[in-house]
N, C-alpha and C positions, 0 to 999 in steps of 0.2 A: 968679743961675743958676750952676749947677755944671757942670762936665763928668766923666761918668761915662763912665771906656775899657770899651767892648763885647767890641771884639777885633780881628783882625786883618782882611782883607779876606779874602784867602787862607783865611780860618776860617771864613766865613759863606757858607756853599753850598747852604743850605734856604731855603726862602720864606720861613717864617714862624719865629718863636723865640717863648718865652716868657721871659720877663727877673723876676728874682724879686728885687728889691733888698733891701736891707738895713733897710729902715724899714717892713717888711711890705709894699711895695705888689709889685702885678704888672703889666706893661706886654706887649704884642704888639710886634716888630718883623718888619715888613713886609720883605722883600725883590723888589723889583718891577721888571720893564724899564722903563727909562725912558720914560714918554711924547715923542715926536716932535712937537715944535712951530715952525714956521720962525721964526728970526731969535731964539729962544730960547737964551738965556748957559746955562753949566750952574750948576747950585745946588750947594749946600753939601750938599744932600744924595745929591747924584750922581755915579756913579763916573764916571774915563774910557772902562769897557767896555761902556757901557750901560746899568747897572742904579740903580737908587734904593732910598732907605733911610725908612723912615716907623718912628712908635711912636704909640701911643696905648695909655688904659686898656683891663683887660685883660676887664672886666668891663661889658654892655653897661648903660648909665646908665637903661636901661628897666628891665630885671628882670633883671641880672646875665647874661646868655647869655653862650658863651663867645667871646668876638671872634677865639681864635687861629684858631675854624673859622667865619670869615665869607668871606660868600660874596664878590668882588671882580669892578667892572667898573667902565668907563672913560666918563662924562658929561661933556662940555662940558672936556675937555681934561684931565680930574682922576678921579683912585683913588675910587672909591665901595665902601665897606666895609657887606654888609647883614649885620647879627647872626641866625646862624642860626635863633633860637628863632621871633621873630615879624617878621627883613625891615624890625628898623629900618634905616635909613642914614645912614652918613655920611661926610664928606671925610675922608677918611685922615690930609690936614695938617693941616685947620681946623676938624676937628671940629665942623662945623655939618652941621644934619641937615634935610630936607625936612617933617618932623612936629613940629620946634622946641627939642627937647631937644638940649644939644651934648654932645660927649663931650671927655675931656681928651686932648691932643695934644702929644706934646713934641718937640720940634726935634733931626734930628740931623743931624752933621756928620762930610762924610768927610775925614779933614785925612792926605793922603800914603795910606799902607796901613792908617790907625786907621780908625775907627767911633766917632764916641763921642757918649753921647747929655746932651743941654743938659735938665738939674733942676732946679728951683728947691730953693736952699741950705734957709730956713726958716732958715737961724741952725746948724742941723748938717750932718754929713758922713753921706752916705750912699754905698753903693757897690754893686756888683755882685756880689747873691749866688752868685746859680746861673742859667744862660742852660741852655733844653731847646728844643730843637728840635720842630715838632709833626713827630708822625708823619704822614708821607706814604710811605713806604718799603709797599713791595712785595718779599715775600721770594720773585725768582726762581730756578729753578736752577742759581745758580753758588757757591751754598754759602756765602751772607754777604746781607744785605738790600743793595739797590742803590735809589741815590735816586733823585729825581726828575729830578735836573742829570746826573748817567749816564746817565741812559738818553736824555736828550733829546740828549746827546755820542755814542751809539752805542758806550759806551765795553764794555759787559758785554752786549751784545745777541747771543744764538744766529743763526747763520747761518739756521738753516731757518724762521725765521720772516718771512714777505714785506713789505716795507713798502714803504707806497705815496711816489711821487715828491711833491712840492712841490705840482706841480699838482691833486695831489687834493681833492676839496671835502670837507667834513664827511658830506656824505651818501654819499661813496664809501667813507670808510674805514667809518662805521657799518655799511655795506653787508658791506664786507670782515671786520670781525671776527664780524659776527653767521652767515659761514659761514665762520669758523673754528673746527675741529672740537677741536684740540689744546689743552688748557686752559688749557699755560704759554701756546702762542702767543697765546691771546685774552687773559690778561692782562696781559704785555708787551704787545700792540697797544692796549689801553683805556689803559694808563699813558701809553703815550707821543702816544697822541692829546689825551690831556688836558693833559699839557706842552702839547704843539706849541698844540694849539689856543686856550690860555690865554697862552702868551707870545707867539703872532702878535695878540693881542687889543690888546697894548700897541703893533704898529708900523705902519708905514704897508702893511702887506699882510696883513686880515687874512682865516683862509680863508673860504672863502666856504660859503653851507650846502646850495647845490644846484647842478646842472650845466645843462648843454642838454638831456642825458638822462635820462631815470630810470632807478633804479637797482632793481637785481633783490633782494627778501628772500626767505628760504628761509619755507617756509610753520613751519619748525618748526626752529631751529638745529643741527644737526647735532652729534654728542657721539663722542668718541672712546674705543674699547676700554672702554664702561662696558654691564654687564649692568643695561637695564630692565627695569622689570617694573609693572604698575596702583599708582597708590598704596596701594587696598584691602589688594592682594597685599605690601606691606612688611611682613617682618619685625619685632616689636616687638626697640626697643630697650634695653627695661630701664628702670631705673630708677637709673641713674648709680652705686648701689654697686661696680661691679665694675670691673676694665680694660676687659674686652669688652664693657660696656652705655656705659662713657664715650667708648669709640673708636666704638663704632654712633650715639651722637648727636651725634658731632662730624661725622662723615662725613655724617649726615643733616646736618645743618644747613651741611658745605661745598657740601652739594648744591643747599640753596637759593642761596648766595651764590652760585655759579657760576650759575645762572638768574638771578639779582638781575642780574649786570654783562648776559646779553643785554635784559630787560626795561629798564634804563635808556636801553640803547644803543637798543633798537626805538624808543620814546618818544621818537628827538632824528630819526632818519629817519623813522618813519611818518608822522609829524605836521610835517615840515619846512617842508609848506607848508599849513599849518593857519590858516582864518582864523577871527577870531569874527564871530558871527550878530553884520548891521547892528540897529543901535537907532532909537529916534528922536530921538537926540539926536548918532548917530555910525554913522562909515564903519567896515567890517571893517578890521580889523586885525592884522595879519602878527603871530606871534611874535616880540618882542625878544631879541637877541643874548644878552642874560642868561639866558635858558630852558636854553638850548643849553649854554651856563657850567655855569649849575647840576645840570642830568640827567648830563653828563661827569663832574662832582666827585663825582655819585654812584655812578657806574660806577666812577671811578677806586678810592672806597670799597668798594665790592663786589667790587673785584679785590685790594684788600687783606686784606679779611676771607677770599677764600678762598686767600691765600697763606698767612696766618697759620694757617688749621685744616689748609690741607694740611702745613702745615709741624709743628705739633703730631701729626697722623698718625702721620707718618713717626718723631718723635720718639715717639712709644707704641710704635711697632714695627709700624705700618701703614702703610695708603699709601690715597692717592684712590683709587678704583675695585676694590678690596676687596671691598668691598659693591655690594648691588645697591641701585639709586634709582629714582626715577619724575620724570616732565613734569607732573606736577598742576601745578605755578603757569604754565607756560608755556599751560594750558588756559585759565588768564584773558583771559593774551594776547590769546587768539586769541579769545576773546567780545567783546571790549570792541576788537578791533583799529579799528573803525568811525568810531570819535567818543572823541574825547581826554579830553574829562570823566567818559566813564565808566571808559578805562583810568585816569587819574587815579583816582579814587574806589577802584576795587576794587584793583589793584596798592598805591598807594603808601598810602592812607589805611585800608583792611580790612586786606590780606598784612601792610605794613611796620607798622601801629599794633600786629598783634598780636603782632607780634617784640616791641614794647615790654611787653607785660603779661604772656609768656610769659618773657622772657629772665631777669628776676630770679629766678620757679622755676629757670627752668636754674642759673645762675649757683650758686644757694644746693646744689643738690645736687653739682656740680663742689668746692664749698666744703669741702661733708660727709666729702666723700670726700679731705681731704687736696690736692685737685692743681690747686695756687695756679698755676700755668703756664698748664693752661687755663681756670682765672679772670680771670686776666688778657686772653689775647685776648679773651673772653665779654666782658669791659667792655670793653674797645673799640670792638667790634663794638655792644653794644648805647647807647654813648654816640654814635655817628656815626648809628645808626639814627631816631636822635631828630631829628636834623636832616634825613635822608631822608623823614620822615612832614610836617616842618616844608615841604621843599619842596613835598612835593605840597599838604599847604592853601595854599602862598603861589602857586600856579600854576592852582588850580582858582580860588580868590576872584580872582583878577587876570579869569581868563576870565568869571566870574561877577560881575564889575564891570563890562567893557566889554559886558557883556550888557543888561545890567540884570536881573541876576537873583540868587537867594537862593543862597551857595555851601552851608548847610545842607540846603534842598530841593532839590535837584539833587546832593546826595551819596545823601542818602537813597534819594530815586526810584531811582537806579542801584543802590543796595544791593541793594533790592530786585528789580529786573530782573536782575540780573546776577549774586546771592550766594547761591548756594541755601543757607535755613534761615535768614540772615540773622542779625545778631552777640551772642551773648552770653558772657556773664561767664568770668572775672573779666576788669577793665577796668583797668590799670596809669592810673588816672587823672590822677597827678600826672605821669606821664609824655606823655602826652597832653596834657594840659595845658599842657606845654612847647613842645609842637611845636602850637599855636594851637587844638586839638581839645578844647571843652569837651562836656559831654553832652548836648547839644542833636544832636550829629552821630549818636550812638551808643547813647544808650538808648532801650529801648523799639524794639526792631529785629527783634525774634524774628516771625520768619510761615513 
């Protein structure tokens, strides 16, 4: 074994990196609070501040998924990494997995202020090409992206935005941002619930997801200084050749994103205490803390994707609220607010699958037209999307397991009830694909 220098301590301030070595491989390292275990020495891969240091490949040994966006929770005292695509897992250290496949795991060591990670030599030297940070950043208004460790430090936070004390539970702040009217503030309060709530996951207090009382939702989240208007009644926005048809459908589409971060946030309050229908083979069952993990990670996404087009906007020479928008997707909401498998089904599995079949059109006419800038967040946005469609199949089949029931029929039936006209073409299938949806869910939908 080799040791490969990372970097410094004082250098690594992201969770996650991708590590590109020099012998072509790619590796994920983890940056994690230490788990709290009594009478437990610290490891070799533990700071004195708290935090742990993990790597594994980068690519999931199932079907290549991207590990650096795996979803992360804590089992039997140990890091459980699930690969966004299809919800493999595995130990973070030991690379064993609950379905049988292991993944590779390399050893790392905090030796004083170093980082460096333990390679097997092979007889050559290999080194450290290039280390990328994944993106988590949310570009607030302070005129530079602020990360995930700022904000959870309060270091760049606007005064007029309210944050709730210590003692609040998951269900008060979902409460709180979803009548948060002002855009920056609801996405600074999604960021930083998604810190807070993912690093209390690691220690001995973590929050908690409901209170003694329940909590009050607006029947419809409230929107600041934006002229509505029917969706019918939207202006067309063109067809991407021009400045003003390419600013009309970034604006349109920051408009979804900004609905995206309230519909994730409803789906972790509405359903907080969601049980599944008894079997006969099983007791209802509570939501596992993971749910909650995973719908935050997507909100925290959906607050990035509308930093990044607001922030494009303004760089064209516009601004959010320019234009006029519409509540159509919030109308799903509120169809399906009842029963979780059907919000599941039409939000995350019809809305977000068709972001994946429409987004490469988008994408290719932003292309056409020269303006690689907003191409770029366009693939962002639509490679996180993929993983937002992947959670809803891995949270409708879980419900649809302890049921004992078909997560195919039970998508569809809801299509149906819930989707007026019901889904057709085109079908971004390989992308679908990705995120667990073969066409058993989606062809043959039209009535």
């Amino acid at each position: 074994m080799m040791n490969i220098h990372i970097g410094l301590l004082s250098e690594l301030t992201h969770t996650r990196y991708v590590l590109h070595l020099s012998d072509g491989r790619r590796l994920v390292l983890f940056r994690l609070p230490s788990i709290e275990t009594s009478g437990k020495s610290k490891a070799k891969n533990e700071t004195s501040d708290g935090w742990s240091y993990y790597a594994m490949e980068a690519e999931c040994p199932h079907a290549g998924g991207p590990m650096q966006d795996a979803n992360v929770d804590i089992e039997d005292s140990a890091y459980i990494v699930s690969c966004p695509w299809h919800a493999y897992d595995f130990n973070v250290e030991t690379g064993e997995s609950s379905v049988g496949i292991k993944a590779c795991t390399f050893p790392v060591d905090v030796q004083g202020e170093y980082v460096k990670l333990q390679y097997p030599s092979n007889g050559c030297s290999v080194g450290l090409g290039k280390m990328e940070p994944v993106s988590e950043n949310v570009k607030l208004k302070t005129g530079r992206a602020v990360t995930a460790s700022e904000q959870a430090s309060h270091a760049s936070r606007p005064e007029t935005a309210r944050y709730l004390d210590a003692s609040a539970t998951l269900s008060d702040w979902c409460a709180h941002i979803l009548h948060t009217s002002n855009p920056e503030h609801k996405i600074e309060l999604t960021t930083h619930l998604f810190t807070t709530f993912t690093s209390r996951e690691g220690s001995s207090s973590p929050m908690p997801i409901v209170g003694t009382s329940p909590v009050s939702l607006p029947s419809t989240p409230p929107r600041e200084k934006l002229m509505t208007v029917n969706p019918r009644d939207m202006p067309s926005s063109g067809r991407g050749g021009n400045l003003k048809s390419r600013i009309a459908m970034l604006h349109a589409l920051a408009n979804i994103e900004l609905w995206a971060i309230d519909l994730a946030i409803d789906i972790c309050v509405r359903f907080a205490e969601f049980q599944t229908l008894p079997t006969s083979r099983d007791c209802p069952r509570q939501l596992p803390r993971t749910y909650f993990h995973d719908w935050l990670k997507v909100a925290n996404d959906e607050a990035k994707h509308f930093s990044l087009l607001r922030t494009r906007l303004e760089e064209m020479g516009s601004y959010f609220g320019a234009l006029p928008v519409h509540h159509g997707l919030w109308e799903s909401a509120t169809t399906t607010a009842h029963d979780l498998r059907a919000r599941i089904s039409i939000i995350a599995l019809v809305h977000e699958a068709r972001g994946l079949d429409v987004n490469p059109m988008t994408i290719a006419k932003f292309r056409n037209a020269r303006d690689m800038e907003s191409v770029e967040v366009l693939e962002v946005i639509h490679n996180d999307e993929i993983t937002h469609v992947t959670t809803g199949h891995r949270w409708l089949t879980w419900i649809c397991q302890e049921e004992e029931t078909d997560p195919v029929q039970v998508f569809r039936s809801n299509v149906k009830k819930y989707f007026k006209g019901g889904l057709k073409e085109p079908f971004n299938r390989d992308a679908r694909a990705l995120a667990g949806m073969d066409g058993r869910y989606y062809e043959n939908m039209v009535h």
